[in-house]
C-alpha positions, 0 to 999 in steps of 0.5 A, a space after each residue: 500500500 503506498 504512503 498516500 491511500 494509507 494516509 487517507 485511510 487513517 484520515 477516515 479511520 479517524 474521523 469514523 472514530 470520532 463521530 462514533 464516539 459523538 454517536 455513543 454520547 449523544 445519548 449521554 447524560 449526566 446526574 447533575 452530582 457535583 464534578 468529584 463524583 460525576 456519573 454519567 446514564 448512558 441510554 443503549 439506543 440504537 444511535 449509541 451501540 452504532 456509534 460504539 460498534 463504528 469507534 471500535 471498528 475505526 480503533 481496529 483498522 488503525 491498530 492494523 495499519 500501525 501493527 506492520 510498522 511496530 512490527 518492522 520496527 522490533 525487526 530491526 532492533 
């Protein structure tokens, strides 16, 4: 793969990752407690495990992307 379809594809990992993140929180809301012990309710609507499924797949393409690297980088050591 060269330099730049693995540039885009790690812009668009990244992106997926933080809509996804926005996704799971859009649900969330907090208990109104004081900020030491703040609890947050996350309601598990369909937006919220789409935007958790969607981050945790943008983590794995970005973890495959960077695991030739780590691993061409322990060879050389």
């Amino acid at each position: 793969m060269n330099e730049s379809k693995r540039v885009i594809i790690q812009v668009a990992a990244f992106a997926c990752f933080v809509l996804g993140l926005m996704l799971f929180l859009f649900e969330t809301r907090s208990t109104g407690e004081a900020l030491e012990t703040l609890k947050l309710t996350i309601s598990w609507s369909v937006v919220s495990i789409s935007g958790a499924a969607l981050s945790v797949v943008a983590i794995t393409v970005l973890v495959v992307l960077h695991f030739g690297d780590i691993k061409r980088l322990l060879k050389h050591r």
